[in-house]
N, CA, C and O atoms as a GROMACS GRO file, in nm:
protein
  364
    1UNK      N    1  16.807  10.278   9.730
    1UNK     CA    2  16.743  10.180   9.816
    1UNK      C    3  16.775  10.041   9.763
    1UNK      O    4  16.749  10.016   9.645
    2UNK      N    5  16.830   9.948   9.842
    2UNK     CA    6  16.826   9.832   9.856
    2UNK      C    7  16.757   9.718   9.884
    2UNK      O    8  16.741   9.679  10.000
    3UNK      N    9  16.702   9.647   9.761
    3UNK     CA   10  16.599   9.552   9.860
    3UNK      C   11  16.634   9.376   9.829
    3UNK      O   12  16.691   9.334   9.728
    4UNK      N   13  16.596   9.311   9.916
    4UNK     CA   14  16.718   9.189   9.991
    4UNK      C   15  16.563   9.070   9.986
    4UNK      O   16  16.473   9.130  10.044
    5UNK      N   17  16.531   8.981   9.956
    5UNK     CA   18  16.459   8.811   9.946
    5UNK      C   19  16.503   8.753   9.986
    5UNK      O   20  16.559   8.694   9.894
    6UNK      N   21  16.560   8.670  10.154
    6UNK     CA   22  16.629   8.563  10.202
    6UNK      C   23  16.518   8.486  10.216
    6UNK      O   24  16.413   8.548  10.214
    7UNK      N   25  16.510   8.338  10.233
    7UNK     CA   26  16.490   8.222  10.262
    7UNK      C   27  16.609   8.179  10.373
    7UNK      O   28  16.731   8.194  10.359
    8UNK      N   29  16.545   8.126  10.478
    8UNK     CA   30  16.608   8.058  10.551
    8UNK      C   31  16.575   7.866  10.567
    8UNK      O   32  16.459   7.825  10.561
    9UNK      N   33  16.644   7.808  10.579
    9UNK     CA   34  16.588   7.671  10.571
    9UNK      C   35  16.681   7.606  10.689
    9UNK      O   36  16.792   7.644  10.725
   10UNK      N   37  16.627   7.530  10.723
   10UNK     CA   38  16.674   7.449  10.888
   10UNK      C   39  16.542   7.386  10.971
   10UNK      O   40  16.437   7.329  10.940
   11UNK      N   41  16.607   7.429  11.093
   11UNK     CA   42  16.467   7.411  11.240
   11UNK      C   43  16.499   7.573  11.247
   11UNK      O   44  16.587   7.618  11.321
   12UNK      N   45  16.417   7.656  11.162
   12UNK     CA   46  16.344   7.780  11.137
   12UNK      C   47  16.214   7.776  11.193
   12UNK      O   48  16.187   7.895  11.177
   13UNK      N   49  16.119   7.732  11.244
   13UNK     CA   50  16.009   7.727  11.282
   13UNK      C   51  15.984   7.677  11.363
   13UNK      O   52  16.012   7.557  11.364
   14UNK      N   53  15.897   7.753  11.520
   14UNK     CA   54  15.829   7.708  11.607
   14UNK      C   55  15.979   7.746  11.738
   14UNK      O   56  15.974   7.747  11.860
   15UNK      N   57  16.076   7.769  11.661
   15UNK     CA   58  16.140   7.806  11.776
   15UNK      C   59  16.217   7.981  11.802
   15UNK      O   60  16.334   8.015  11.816
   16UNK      N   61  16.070   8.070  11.801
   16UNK     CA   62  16.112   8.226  11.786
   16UNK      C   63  16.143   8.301  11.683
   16UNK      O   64  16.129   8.424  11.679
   17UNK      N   65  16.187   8.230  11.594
   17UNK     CA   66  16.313   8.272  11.461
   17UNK      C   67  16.244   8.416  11.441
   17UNK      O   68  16.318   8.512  11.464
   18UNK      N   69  16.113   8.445  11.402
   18UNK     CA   70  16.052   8.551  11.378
   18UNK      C   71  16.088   8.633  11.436
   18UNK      O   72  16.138   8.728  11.376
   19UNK      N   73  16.081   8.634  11.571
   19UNK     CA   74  16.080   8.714  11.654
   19UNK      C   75  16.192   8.778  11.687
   19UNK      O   76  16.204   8.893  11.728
   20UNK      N   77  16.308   8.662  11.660
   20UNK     CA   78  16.451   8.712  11.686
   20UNK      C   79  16.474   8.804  11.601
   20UNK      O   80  16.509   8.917  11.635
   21UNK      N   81  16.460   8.769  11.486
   21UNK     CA   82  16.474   8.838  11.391
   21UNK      C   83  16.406   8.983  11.380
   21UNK      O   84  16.462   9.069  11.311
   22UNK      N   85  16.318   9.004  11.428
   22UNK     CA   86  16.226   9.152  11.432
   22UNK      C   87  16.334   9.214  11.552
   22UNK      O   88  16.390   9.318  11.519
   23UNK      N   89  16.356   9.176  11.645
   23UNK     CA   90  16.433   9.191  11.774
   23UNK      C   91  16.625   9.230  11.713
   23UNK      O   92  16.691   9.315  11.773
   24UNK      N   93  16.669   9.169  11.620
   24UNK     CA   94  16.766   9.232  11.530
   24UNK      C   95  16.720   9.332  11.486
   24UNK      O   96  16.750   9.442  11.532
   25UNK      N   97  16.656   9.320  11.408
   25UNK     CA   98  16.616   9.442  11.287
   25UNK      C   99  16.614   9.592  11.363
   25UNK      O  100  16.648   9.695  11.305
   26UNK      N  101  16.572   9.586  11.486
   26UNK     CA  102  16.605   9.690  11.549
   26UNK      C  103  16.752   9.756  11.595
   26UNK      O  104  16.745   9.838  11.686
   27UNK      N  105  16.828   9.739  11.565
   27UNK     CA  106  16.953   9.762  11.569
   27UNK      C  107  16.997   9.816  11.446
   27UNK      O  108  17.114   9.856  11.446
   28UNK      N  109  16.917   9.832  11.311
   28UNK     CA  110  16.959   9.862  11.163
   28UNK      C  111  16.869   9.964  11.113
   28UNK      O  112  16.756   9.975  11.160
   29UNK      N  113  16.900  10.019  11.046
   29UNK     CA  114  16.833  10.080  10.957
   29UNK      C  115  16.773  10.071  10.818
   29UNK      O  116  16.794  10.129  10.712
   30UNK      N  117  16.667   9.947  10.870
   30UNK     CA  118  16.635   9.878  10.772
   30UNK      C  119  16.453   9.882  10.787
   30UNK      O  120  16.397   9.934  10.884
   31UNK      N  121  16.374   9.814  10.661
   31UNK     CA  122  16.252   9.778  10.685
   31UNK      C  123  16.193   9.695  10.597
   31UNK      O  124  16.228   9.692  10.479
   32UNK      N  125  16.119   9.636  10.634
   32UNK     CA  126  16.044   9.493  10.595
   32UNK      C  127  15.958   9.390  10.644
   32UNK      O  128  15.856   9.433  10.697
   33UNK      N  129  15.976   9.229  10.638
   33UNK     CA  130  15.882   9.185  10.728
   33UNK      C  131  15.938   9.081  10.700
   33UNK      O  132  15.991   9.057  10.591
   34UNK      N  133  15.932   8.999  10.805
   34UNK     CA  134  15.971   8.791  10.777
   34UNK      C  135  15.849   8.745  10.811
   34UNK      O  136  15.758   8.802  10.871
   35UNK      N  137  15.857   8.586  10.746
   35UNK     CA  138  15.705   8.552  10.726
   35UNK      C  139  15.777   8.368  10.783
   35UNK      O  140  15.897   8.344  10.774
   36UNK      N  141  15.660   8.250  10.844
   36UNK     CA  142  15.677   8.158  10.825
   36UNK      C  143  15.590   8.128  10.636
   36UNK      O  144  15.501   8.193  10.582
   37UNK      N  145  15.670   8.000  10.586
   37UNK     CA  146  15.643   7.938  10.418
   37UNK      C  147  15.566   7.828  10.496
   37UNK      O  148  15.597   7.795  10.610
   38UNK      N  149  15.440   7.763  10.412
   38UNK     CA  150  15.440   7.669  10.415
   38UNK      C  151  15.484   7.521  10.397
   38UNK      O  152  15.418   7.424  10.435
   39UNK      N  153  15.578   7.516  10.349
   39UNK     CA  154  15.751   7.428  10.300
   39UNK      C  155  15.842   7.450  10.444
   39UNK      O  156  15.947   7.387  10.433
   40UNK      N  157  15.833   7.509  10.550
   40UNK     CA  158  15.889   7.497  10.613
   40UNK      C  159  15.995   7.620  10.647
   40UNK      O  160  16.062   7.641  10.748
   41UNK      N  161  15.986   7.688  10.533
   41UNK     CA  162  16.116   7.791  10.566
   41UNK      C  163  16.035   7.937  10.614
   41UNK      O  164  15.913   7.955  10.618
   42UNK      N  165  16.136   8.024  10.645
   42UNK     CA  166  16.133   8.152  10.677
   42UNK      C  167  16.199   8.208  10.568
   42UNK      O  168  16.311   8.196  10.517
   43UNK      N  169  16.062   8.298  10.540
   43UNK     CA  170  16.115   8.424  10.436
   43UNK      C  171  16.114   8.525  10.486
   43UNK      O  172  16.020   8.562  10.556
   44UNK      N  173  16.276   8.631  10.450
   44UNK     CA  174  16.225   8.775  10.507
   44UNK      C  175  16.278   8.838  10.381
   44UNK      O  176  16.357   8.785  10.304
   45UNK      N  177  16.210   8.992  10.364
   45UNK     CA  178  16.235   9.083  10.282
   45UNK      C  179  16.263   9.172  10.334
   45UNK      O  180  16.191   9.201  10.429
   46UNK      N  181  16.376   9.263  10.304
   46UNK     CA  182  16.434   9.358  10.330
   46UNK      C  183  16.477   9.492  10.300
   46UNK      O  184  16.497   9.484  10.179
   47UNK      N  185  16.501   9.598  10.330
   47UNK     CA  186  16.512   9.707  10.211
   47UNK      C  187  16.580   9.808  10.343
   47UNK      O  188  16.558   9.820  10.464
   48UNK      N  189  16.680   9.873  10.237
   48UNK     CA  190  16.754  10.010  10.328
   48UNK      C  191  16.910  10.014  10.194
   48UNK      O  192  16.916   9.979  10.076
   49UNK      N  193  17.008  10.072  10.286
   49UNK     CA  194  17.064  10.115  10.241
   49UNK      C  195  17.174   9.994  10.221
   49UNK      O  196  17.226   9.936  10.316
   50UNK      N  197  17.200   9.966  10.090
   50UNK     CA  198  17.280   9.837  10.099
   50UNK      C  199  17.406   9.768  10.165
   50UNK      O  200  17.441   9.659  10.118
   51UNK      N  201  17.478   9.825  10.273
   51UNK     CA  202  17.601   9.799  10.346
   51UNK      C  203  17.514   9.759  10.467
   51UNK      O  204  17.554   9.662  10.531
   52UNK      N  205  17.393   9.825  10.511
   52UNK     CA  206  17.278   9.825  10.674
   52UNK      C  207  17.216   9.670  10.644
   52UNK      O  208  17.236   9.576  10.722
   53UNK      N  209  17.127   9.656  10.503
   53UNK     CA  210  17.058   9.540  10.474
   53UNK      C  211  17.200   9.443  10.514
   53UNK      O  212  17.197   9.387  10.624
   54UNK      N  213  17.315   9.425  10.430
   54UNK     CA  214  17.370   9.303  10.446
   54UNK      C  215  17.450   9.319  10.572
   54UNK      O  216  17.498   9.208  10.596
   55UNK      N  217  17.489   9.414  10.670
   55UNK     CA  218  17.476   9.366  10.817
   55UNK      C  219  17.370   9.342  10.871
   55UNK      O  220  17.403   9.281  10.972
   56UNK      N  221  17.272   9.349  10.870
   56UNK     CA  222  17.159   9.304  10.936
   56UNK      C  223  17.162   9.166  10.869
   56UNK      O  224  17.222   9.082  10.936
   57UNK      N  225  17.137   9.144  10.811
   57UNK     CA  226  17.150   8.982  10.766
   57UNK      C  227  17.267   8.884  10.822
   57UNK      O  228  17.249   8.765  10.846
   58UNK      N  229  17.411   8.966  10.842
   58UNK     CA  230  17.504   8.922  10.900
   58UNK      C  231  17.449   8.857  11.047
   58UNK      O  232  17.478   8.750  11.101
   59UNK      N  233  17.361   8.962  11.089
   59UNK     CA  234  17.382   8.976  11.269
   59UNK      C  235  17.282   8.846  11.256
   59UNK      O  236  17.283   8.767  11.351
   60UNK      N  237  17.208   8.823  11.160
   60UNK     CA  238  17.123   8.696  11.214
   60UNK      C  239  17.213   8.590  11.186
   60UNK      O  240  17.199   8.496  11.264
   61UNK      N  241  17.292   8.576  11.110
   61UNK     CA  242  17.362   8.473  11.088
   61UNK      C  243  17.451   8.449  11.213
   61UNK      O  244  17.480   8.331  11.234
   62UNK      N  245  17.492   8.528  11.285
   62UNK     CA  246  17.566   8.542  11.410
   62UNK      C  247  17.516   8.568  11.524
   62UNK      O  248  17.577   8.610  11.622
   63UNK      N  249  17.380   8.538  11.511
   63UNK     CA  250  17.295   8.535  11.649
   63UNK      C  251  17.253   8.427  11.673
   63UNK      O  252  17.251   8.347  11.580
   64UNK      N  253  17.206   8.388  11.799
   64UNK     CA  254  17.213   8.258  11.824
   64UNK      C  255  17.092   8.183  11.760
   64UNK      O  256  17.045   8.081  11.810
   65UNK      N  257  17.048   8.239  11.650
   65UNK     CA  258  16.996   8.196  11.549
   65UNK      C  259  17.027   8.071  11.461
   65UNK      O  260  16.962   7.976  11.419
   66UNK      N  261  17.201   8.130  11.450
   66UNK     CA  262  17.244   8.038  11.328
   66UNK      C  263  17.236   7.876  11.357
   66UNK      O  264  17.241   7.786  11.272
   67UNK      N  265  17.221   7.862  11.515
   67UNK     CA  266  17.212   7.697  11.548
   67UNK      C  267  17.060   7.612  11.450
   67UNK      O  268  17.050   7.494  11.418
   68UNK      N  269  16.978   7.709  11.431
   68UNK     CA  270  16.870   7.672  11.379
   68UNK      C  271  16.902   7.696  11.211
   68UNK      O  272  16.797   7.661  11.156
   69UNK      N  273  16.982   7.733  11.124
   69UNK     CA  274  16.988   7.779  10.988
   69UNK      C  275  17.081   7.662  10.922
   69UNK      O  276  17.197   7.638  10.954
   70UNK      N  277  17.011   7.602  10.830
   70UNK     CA  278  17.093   7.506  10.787
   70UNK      C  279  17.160   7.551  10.652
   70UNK      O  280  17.278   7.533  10.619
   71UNK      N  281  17.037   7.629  10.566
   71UNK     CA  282  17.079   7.735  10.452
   71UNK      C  283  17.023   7.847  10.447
   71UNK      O  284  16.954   7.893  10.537
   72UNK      N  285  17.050   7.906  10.332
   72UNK     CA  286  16.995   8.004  10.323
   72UNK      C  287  17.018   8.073  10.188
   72UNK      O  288  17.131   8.067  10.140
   73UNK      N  289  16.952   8.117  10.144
   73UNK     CA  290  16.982   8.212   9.986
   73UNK      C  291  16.900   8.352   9.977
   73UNK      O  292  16.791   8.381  10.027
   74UNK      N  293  16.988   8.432   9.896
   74UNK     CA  294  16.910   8.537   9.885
   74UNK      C  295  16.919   8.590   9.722
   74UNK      O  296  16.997   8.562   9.630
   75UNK      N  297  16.820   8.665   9.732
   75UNK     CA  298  16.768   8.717   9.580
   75UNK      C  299  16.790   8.889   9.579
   75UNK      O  300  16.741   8.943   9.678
   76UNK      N  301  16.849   8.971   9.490
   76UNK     CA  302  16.836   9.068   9.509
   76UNK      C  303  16.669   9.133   9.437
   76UNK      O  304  16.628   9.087   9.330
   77UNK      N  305  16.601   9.224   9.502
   77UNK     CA  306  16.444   9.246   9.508
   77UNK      C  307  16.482   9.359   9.420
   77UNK      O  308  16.586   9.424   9.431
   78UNK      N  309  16.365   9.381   9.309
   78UNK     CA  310  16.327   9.506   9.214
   78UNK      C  311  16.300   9.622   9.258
   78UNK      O  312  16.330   9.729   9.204
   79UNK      N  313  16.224   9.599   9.391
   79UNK     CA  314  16.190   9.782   9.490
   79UNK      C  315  16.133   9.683   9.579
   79UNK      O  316  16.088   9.572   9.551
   80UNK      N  317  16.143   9.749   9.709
   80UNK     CA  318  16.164   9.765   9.819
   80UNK      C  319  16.022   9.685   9.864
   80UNK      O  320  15.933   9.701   9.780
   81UNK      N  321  15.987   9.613   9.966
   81UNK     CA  322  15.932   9.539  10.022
   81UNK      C  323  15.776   9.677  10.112
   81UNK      O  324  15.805   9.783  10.168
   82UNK      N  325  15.673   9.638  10.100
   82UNK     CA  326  15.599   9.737  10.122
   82UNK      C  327  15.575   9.696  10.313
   82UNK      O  328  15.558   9.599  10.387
   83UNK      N  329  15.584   9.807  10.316
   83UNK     CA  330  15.581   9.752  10.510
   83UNK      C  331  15.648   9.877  10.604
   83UNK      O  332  15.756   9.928  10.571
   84UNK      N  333  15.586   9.912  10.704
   84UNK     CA  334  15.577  10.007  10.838
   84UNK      C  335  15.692   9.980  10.902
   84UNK      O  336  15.679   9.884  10.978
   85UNK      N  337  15.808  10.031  10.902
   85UNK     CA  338  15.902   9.959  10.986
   85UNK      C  339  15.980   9.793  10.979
   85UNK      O  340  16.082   9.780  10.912
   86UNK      N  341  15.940   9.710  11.032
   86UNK     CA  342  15.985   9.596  11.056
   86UNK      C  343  15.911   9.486  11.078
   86UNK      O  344  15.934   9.439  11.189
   87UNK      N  345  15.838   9.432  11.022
   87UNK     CA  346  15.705   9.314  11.108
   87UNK      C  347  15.687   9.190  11.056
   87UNK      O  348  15.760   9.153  10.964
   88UNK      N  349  15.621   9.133  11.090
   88UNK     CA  350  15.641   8.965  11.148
   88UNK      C  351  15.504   8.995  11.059
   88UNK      O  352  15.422   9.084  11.081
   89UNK      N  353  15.504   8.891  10.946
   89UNK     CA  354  15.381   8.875  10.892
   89UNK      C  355  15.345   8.733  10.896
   89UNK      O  356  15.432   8.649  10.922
   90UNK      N  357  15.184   8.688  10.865
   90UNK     CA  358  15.137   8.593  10.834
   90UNK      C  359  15.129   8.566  10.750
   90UNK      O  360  15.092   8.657  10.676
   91UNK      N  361  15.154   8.434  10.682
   91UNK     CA  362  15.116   8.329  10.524
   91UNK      C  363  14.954   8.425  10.510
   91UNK      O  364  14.876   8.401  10.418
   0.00000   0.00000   0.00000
């Protein structure tokens, strides 16, 4: 198991990003949750099988997402992100 810490930073907020992103995630075989930061960014955590996690991360970068992503970094995670599937959490 693979588990994935992105930060996204841009105009990430207030325009769906969450949602798009849960709306990808369905296409992978993956699970986790993205969150709005109070700093402004979007964090998501991720976990699956490591070739699935970093296409799924691809597809957001190549969805019409990326107009809103100015950066982005990721951390590789110790174990796996605790979470039902895929979901949109709150701060």
């Amino acid at each position: 198991m693979f588990s994935l810490q992105v930060f996204f930073e841009g105009n990430v907020q207030g325009v769906g990003f969450r949602w798009s992103v849960k709306r990808i995630a369905k296409g992978f075989d993956v699970t986790g949750w993205v969150r709005n930061r109070h700093d402004g960014r979007v964090e998501l955590q991720a976990a699956g099988e490591e070739n699935e996690v970093r296409a799924f991360i691809e597809a957001i970068g190549r969805s019409e997402l990326r107009a809103h992503i100015r950066n982005h970094t990721e951390e590789v995670l110790p174990r796996p992100p605790e979470a039902r599937g895929f979901e949109i959490r709150h701060e």
